[in-house]
N, C-alpha and C positions, 0 to 999 in steps of 0.2 A: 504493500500500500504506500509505504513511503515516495516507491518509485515512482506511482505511479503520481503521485501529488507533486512529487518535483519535475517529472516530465510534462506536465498540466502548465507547471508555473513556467517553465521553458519555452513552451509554445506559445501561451498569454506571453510572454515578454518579447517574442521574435511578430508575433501581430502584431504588437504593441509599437517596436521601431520600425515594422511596414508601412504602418500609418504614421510612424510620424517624420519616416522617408519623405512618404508622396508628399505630404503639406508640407513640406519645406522647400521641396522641388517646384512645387505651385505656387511658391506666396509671393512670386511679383508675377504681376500684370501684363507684361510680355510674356511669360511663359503661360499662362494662362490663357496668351490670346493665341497662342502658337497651336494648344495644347484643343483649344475649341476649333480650328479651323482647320484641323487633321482628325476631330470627332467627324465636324459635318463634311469634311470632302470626300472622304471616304466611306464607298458604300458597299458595306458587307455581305456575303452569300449568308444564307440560314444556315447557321451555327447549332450543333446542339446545346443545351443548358446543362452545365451538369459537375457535381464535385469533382475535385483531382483526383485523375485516376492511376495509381501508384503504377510508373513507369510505364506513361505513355508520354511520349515525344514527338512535340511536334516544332518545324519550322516555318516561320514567318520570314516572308519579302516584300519589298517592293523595286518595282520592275521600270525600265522604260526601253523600248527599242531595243530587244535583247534577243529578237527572234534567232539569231544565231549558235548561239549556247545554251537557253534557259532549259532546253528539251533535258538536256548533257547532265544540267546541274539538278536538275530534279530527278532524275532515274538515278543519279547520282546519291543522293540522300536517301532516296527510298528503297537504294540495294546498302545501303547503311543500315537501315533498321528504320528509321524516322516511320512515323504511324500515321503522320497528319502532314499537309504540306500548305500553308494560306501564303497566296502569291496577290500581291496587290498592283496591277498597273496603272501605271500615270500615265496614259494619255499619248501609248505608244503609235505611230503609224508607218510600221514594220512588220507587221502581219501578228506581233508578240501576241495580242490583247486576241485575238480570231484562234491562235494554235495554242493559246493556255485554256481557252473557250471550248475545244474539241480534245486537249488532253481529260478535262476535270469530264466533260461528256461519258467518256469510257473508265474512269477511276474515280472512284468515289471516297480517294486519298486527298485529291487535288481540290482546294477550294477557291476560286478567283470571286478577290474585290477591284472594285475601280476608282480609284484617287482621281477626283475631277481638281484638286487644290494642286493650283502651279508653284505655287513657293516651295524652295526647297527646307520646310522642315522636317527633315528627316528624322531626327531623334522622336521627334513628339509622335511622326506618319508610326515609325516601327516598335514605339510604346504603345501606342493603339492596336496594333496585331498583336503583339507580346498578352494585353489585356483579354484581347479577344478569343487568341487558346488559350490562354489560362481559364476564361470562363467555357469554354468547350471539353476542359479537362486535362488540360495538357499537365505532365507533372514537372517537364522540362521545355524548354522554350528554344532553339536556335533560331537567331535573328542572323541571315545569314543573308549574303548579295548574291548579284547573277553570276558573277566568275567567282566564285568559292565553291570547292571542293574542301569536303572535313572529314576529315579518319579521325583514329584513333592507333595506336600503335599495336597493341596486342590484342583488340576485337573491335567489333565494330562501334561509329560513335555512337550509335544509340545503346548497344549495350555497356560501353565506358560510364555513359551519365547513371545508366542503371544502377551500376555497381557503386557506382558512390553514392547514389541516394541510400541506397542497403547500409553502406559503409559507416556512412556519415547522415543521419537523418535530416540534420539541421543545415545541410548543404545550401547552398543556396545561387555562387557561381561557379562557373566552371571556364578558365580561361584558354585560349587557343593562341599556339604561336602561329606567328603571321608571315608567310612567306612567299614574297611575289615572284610571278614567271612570267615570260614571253613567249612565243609560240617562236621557232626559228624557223619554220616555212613562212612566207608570207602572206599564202591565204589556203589557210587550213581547212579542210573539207571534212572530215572524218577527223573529230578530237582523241577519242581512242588513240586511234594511230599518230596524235601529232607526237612533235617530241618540241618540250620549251627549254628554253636558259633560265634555270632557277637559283634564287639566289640563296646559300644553306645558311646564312645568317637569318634571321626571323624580323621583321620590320615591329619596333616600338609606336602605337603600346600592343597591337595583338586585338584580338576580338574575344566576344565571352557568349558562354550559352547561361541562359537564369534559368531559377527554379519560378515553374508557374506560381503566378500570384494574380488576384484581380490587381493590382498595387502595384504590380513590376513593372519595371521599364529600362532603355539604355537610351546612352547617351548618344548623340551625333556621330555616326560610323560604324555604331554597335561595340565601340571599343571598354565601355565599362556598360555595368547593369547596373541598376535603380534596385539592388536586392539583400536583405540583410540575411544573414546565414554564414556558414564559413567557407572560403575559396580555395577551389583545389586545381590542378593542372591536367594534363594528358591528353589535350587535342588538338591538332594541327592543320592547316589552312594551307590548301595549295592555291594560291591565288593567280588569276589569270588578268592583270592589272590592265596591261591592252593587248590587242588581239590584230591589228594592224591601220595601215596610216589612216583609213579610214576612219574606224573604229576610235582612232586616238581622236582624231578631230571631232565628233561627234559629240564624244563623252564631257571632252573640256568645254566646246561649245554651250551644249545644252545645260551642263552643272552648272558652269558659269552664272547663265540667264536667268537659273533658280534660283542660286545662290545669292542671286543679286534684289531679287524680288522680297526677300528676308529684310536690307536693311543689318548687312552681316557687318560684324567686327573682320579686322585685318588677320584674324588665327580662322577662320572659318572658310573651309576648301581653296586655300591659298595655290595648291599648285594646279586645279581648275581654271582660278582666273587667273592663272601664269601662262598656264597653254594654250587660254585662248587665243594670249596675243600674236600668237602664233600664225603664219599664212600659208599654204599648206605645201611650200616649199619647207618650211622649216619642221614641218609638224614630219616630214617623209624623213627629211635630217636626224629626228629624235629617234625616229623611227626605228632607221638603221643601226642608231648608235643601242638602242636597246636589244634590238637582236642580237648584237655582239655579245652580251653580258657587261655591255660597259653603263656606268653610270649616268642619270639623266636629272641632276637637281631641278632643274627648273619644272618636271612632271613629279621629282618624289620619288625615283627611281634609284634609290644612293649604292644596289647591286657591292655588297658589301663584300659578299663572295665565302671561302669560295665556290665557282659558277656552278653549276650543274647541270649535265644532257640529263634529262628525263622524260619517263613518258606516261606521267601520274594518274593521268583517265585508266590507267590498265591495272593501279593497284586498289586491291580490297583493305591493306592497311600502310600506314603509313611505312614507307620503305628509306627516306632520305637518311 
């Protein structure tokens, strides 16, 4: 009985700083308004209602013009283990928002919402998903982008977060080193088969999965979680940061635009509106120099080393 009254008091006290997380993350006015305008732009699929359901996993995104990989990155996660998949697009028109439409058609894993809000706030857009399987059940959360790729090293990442919820009850995140690649063919047709230049140093700070909560949430990037509990390690992130000259131009372009609609401070998606300034002689220039494995400050590319040939779509666990 003792036990059970101090496990009682344990839990009261871990609600206790959920709640007093979220209202201190809400108590100015811009986050607020940030935080309402990523409620109403986003229109969710029917969700079930339903308690946390001990070690089920799901991941949340939001998408834009990604028809090229999102197929890759979602069968991806779901020969992980992942149980649930809520993909939200902004306003894609690349066929993205029609082929996530006809994936969730036939799987009844896949759920698509649509972000009609142009501004990029993104922490607030993927604290709203985070919220959303937590209320559908999720027991763990991964807030994860269109080119991320997540293992685990010795099982799969869905059973890694398993094991530590079992482990550690009071878990709450779970952090991933961060490691960017480039594709060395220049326009990759079959990802399986590509082979990238990756970099085996891990990029600061890394991304995090949270334990569901209505109250959870992360930060701008998914690089910290909104989550009280204790933090543990073991998952890793192959990241596909660009994917060619196109592609590079695209992404700085349109973040940029988002990013600007904000009203952002000078730390917010700095080398988006580095690249923009770019013309797409220079954007082919960055281009090249990243295929090498060489470094690219001005996109965020610091290729720290040493490089590595790999061909990551082909492993089931983390191999580097």
């Amino acid at each position: 009985m003792p036990m059970r009254g101090d496990a009682i008091a344990r839990r009261v006290r871990l609600e206790v700083g959920q709640l007093g997380w979220f209202i201190r993350e809400h108590r100015e006015a811009t986050v607020r308004r940030k935080a309402w305008a990523a409620y109403r732009g986003i229109a969710l699929p029917r969700l079930p209602l339903r308690r946390r359901r001990p070690g089920e996993v799901w991941g949340v995104t939001m998408v834009r013009d990604e028809v090229d990989i999102i197929e890759a990155t979602l069968d991806h996660l779901l020969g992980q283990g992942v149980d649930q998949l809520l993909v939200s697009d902004n306003g894609s028109v690349d066929g993205t928002l029609e082929r996530l439409r006809e994936r969730a058609s036939g799987d009844p894993r896949i759920h698509v919402a649509q972000d009609r809000e142009p501004a990029y706030y993104q922490g607030e857009k993927m604290s709203r998903l985070v919220r959303a399987a937590s209320r559908a059940g999720a027991d763990w959360v991964i807030p994860f982008d269109a080119d991320e790729f997540w293992f685990a090293r010795a099982d799969s990442v869905a059973d890694h977060l398993r094991r530590i919820a079992v482990e550690f009850p009071d878990a709450g995140i779970v952090s991933a080193a961060f490691h960017h690649m480039v594709p060395i063919s220049a326009v990759p047709h079959e990802w399986p088969e590509t082979e990238f230049v990756m970099d085996s140093t891990p990029a600061v700070p890394g991304k995090v999965a949270v334990r569901g909560h209505v109250l959870a949430g992360v930060h701008v990037g998914n690089h910290f979680g909104m989550r009280v509990g204790s933090r543990h390690a073991g998952l890793f992130i192959a990241h596909a940061i660009f994917r060619s000259p196109e592609q590079v131009a695209r992404k700085v372009r349109q973040g940029a635009a988002a990013v600007l609609l904000t009203d952002p401070g000078v730390e917010i998606a700095p080398y988006w509106r580095a690249g923009s300034t770019l013309d797409d002689a220079g954007i082919s220039r960055v281009w090249e120099r990243m295929r090498q494995g060489l470094p690219e400050p001005q996109l965020g590319v610091p290729a720290i080393g040493p490089m590595q040939r790999v061909k990551p779509l082909q492993w089931s666990r983390w191999s580097l």
